[in-house]
Legacy VTK file of the C-alpha trace (Angstrom):
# vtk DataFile Version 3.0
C-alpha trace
ASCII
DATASET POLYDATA
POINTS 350 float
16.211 -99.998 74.356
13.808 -100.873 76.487
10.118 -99.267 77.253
11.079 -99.039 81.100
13.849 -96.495 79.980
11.429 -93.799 78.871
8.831 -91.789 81.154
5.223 -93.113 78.898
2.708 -90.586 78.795
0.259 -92.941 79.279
1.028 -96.621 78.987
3.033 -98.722 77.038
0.644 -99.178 74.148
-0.879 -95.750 73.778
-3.213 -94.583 70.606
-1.089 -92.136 68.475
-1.980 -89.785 65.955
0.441 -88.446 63.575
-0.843 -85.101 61.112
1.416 -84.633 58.193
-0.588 -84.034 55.130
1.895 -82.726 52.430
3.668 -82.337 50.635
5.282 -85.091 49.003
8.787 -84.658 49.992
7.353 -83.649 54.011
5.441 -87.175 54.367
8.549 -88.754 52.700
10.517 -86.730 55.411
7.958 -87.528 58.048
8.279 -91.628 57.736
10.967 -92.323 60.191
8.863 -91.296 63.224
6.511 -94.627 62.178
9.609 -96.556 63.231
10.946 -94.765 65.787
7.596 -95.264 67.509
7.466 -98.978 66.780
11.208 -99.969 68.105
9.729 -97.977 71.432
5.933 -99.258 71.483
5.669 -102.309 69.920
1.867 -102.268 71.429
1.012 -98.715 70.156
-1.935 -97.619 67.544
-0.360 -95.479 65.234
-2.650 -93.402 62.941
-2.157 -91.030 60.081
-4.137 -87.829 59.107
-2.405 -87.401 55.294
-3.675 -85.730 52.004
-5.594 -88.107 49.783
-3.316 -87.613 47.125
-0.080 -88.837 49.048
-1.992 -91.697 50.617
-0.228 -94.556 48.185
2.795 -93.178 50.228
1.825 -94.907 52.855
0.333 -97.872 51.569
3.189 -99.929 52.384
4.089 -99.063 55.980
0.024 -100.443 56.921
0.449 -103.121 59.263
0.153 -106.619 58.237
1.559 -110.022 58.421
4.696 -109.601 59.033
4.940 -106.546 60.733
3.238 -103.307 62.456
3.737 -100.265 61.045
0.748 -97.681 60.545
-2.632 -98.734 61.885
-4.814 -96.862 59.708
-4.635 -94.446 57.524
-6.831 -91.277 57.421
-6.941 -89.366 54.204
-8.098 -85.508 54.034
-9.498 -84.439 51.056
-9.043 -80.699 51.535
-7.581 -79.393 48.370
-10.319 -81.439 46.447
-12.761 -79.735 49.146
-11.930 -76.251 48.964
-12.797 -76.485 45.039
-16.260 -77.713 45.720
-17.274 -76.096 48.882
-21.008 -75.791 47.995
-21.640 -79.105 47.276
-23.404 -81.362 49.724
-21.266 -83.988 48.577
-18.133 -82.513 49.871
-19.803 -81.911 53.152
-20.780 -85.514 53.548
-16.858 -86.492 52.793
-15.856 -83.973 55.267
-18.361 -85.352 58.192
-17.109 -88.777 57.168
-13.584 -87.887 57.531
-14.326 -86.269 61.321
-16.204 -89.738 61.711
-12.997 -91.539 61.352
-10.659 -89.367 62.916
-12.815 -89.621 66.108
-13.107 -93.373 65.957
-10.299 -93.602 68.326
-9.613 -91.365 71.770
-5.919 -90.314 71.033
-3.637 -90.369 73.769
-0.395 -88.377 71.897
-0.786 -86.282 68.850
2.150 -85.272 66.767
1.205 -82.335 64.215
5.160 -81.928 62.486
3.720 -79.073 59.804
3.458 -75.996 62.211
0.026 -74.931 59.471
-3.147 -73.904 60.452
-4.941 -76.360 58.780
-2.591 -79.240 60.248
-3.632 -77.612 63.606
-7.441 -78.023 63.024
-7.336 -81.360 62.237
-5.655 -81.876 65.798
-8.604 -80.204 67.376
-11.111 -82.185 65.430
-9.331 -85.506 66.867
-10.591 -87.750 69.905
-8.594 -87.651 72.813
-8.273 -89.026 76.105
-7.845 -87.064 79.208
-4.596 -85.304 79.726
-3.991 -86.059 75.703
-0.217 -84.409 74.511
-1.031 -82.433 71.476
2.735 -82.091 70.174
3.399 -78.960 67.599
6.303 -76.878 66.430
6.892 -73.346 68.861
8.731 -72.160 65.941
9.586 -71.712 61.699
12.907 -73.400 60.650
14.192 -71.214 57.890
12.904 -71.549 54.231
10.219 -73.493 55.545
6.510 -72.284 55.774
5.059 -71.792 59.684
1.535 -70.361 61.085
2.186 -69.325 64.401
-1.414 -69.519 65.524
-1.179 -73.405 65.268
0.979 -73.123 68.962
-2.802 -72.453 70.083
-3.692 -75.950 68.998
-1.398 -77.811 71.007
-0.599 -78.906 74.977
3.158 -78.944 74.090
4.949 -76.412 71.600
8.372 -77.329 70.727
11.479 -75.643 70.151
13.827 -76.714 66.626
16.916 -74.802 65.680
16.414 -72.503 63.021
18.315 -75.201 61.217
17.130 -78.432 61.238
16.847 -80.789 59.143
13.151 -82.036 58.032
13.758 -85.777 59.337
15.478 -84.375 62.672
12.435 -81.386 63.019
9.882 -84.719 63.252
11.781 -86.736 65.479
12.191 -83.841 67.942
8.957 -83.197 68.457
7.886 -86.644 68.529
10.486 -87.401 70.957
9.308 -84.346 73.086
6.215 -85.491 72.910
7.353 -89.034 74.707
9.776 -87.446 77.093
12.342 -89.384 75.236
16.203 -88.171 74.728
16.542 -87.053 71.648
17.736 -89.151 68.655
20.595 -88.080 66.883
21.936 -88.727 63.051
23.711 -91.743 63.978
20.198 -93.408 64.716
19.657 -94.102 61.135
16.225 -93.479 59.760
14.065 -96.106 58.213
11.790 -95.251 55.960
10.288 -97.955 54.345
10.472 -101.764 55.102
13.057 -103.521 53.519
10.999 -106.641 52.394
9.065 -103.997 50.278
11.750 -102.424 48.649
13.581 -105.326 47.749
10.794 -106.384 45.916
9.023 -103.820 44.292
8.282 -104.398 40.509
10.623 -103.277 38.041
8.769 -100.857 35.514
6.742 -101.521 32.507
6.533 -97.758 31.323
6.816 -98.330 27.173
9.983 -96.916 25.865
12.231 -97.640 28.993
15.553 -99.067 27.979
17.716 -100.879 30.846
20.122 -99.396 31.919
18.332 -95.904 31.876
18.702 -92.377 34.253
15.661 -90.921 35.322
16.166 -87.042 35.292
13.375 -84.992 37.661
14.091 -82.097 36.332
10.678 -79.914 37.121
9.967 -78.566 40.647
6.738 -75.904 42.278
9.284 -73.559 41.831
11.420 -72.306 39.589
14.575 -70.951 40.989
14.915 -74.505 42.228
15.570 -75.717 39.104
19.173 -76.673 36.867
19.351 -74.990 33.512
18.722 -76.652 30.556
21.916 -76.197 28.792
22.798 -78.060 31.998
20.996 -81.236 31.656
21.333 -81.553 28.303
25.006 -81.318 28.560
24.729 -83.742 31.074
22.626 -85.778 29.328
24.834 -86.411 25.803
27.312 -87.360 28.376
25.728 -89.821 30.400
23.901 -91.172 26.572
27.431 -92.093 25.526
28.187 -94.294 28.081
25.232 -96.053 27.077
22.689 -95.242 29.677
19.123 -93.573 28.473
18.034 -90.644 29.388
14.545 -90.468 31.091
12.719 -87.118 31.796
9.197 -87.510 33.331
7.079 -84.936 33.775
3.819 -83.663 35.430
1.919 -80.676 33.430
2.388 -79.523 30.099
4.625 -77.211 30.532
7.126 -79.639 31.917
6.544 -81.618 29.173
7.815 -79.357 26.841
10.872 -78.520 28.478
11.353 -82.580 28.912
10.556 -83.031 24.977
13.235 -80.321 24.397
15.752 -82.354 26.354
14.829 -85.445 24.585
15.357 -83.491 20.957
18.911 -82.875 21.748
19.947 -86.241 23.190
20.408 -89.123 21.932
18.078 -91.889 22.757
16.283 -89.846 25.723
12.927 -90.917 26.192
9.671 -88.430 26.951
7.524 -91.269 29.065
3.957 -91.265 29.340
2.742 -89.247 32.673
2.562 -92.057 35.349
1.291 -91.841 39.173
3.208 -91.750 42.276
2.154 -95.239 43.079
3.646 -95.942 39.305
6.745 -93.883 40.465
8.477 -96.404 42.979
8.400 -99.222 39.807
9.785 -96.221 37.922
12.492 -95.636 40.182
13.220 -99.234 41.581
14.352 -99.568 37.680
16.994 -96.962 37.448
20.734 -97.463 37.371
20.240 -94.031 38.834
17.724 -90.863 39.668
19.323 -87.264 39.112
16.607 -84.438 40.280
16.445 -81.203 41.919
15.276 -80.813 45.230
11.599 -82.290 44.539
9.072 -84.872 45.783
10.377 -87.443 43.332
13.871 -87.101 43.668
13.480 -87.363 47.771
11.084 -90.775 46.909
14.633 -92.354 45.345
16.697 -90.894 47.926
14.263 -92.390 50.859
13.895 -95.615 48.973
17.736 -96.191 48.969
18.220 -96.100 45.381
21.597 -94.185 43.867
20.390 -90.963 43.758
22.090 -87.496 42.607
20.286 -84.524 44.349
21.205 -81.174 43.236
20.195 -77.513 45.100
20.018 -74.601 42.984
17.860 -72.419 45.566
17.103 -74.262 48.430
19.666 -75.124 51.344
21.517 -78.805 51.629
20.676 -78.803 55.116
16.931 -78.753 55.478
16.431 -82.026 53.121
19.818 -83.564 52.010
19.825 -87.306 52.034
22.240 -87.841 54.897
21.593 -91.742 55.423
22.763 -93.636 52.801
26.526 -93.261 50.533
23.926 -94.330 47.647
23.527 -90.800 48.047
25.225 -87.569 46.711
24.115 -84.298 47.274
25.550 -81.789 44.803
25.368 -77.704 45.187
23.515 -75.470 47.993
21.113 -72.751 48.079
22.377 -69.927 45.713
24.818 -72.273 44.462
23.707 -74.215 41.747
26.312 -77.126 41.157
28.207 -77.330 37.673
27.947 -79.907 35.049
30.706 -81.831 35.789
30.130 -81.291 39.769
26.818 -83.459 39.028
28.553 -86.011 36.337
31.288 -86.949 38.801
28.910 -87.398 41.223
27.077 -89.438 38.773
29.969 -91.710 37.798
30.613 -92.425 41.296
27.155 -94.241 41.805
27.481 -95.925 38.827
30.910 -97.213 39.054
LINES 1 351
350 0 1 2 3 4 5 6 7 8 9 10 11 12 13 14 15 16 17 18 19 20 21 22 23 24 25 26 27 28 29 30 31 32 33 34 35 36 37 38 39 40 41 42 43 44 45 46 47 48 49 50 51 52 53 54 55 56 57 58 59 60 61 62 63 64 65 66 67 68 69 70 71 72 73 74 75 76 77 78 79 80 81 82 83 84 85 86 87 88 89 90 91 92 93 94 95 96 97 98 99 100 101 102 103 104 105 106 107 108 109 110 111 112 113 114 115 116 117 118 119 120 121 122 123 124 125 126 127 128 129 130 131 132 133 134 135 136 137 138 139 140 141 142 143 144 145 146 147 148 149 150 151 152 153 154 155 156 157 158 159 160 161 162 163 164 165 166 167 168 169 170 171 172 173 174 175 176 177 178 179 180 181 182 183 184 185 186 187 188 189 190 191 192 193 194 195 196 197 198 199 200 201 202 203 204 205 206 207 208 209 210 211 212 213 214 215 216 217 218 219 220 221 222 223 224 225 226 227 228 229 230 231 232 233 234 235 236 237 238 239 240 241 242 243 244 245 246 247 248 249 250 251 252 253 254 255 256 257 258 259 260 261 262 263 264 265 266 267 268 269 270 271 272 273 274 275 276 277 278 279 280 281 282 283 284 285 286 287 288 289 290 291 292 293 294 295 296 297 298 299 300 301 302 303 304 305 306 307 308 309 310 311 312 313 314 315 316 317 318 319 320 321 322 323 324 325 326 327 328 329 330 331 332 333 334 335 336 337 338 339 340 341 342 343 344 345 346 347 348 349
């Protein structure tokens, strides 16, 4: 569709700001707007304000030859702030980081979060005259909100109480544009297909081909499948000749990973890797099974055959709805059963 369909804010290659800054599974959820943007402004600066830690995230949707995707990226160091607030040093990274988020005079900026500290970092940006600050008017359930944020913006948007985290972005960005609103059917892209066909298969020591990678550990706990679960699921899936990966992030997921890996045979206990490490990790698998988690969404997003089971958390607000690589097993309060999640299994792998 054309530019001269839509009613621009301000011209056809206006300076954009997007504010997303975590979590993992919210920037992951947050991507599609990049390319929604691009198919309608070809011309636009698009800009990202995102936690340092998720920046590799983003890495490869920075324009180059090729194509345009993000402009520049912007990362905010708070959480490693907030643990050093005395230090002159973390006052010099925070005056840097206002440096470079006022390098540019924004002419639409899309805060998708509905936080506080989202909202700030709108009203620390540049903007140009008659600027759209675009923000969430309300919570979508099971999903955290600051109402005082609606102070922070021109234009506070409406979502159902229901809505999807990919669908929640593209409203308000598509408020933002005075732009009909996109529905399911306009597939999300997330990342570009040149760099997901050809990301590096994994060199973590240990990995067997074909193996499972099983992201089993999540913030919190009712999220989780039991263990009598996944290692049921896991002699299965070993007898068919597939091993059994489960990564893990602390030491306490560790254990619980090493106490899979006792029980089945050939499971494998890698060494802790990155999230930059991760899409190798996953480009690998024959297939990723995880609870509703960063990781699990980072296979689901990249297109890989991905199993995604909800314990405590509803199908609606995250499932993967955009790709039959896809099955999403149980619902919130509704943990699925073993064999629920092994046919589903079997049916990507087949």
């Amino acid at each position: 569709m054309s530019n001269a369909a839509f009613n621009l804010p301000v011209s056809d290659s206006p300076k954009i700001l997007l504010v997303k800054l975590s979590s993992l599974g919210d920037v992951l959820h947050n991507l599609p707007i990049v390319w929604d943007l691009r198919a309608r402004l070809p011309e636009a600066q698009i800009d990202w304000v995102v936690e340092e830690a998720y920046v590799h995230l983003l890495e490869p949707l920075r324009s180059r030859a090729g194509f345009k995707g993000i402009d520049r990226i912007i990362p905010f160091g708070l959480r490693r702030w907030k643990k050093n607030l005395f230090k002159p040093s973390t006052w010099k990274a925070f005056f840097a980081f206002r440096k470079a988020l006022q390098a540019s005079a924004y002419d639409v900026v899309i805060e998708t979060q509905g936080l506080l500290k989202s909202a700030i970092v709108c009203s620390l940006a540049k903007k140009s005259p008659n600027a759209v600050v675009a923000g969430l008017a309300n919570a979508t359930e099971f999903s955290g909100y600051e109402p005082l944020a609606r102070s922070f913006y021109t234009q506070s948007v409406q979502v159902p109480t229901q809505c999807h985290a990919v669908d929640r972005s593209r409203r308000v960005m598509c408020s933002a544009l005075d732009w009909p609103l996109l529905e399911r059917s306009d597939a999300p892209q997330f990342y570009p297909q040149t760099f997901v066909q050809n990301i590096p298969k994994s060199l973590v020591q240990g990995l067997q081909v074909p193996y499972i990678l099983c992201f089993h550990s999540t913030a919190r706990e009712a999220k989780r499948w039991s263990n009598e679960h996944w290692i049921s699921l896991g002699k299965d899936l070993a007898t068919r000749g597939y091993q059994m990966v489960f990564p893990w992030g602390n030491a306490a997921e560790k254990s619980v990973s090493e106490l899979f890996a006792s029980q089945i045979p050939g499971a494998l206990v890698p060494p802790a890797f990155s999230i930059e490490a991760a899409f190798s990790v996953i480009a690998g698998a024959a297939l990723t099974i995880g609870v509703d988690t960063g990781l699990t969404h980072l296979a689901a997003v990249l297109d890989k055959p991905t199993v995604e089971i909800y314990c405590d958390s509803p199908l609606w607000k995250t499932e993967g709805y955009w790709s039959n690589k896809i099955c999403n097993v149980g619902d919130i309060h509704h943990p699925p059963s073993i064999q629920e999640v092994l046919d589903a299994s079997l049916k990507l792998l087949n």
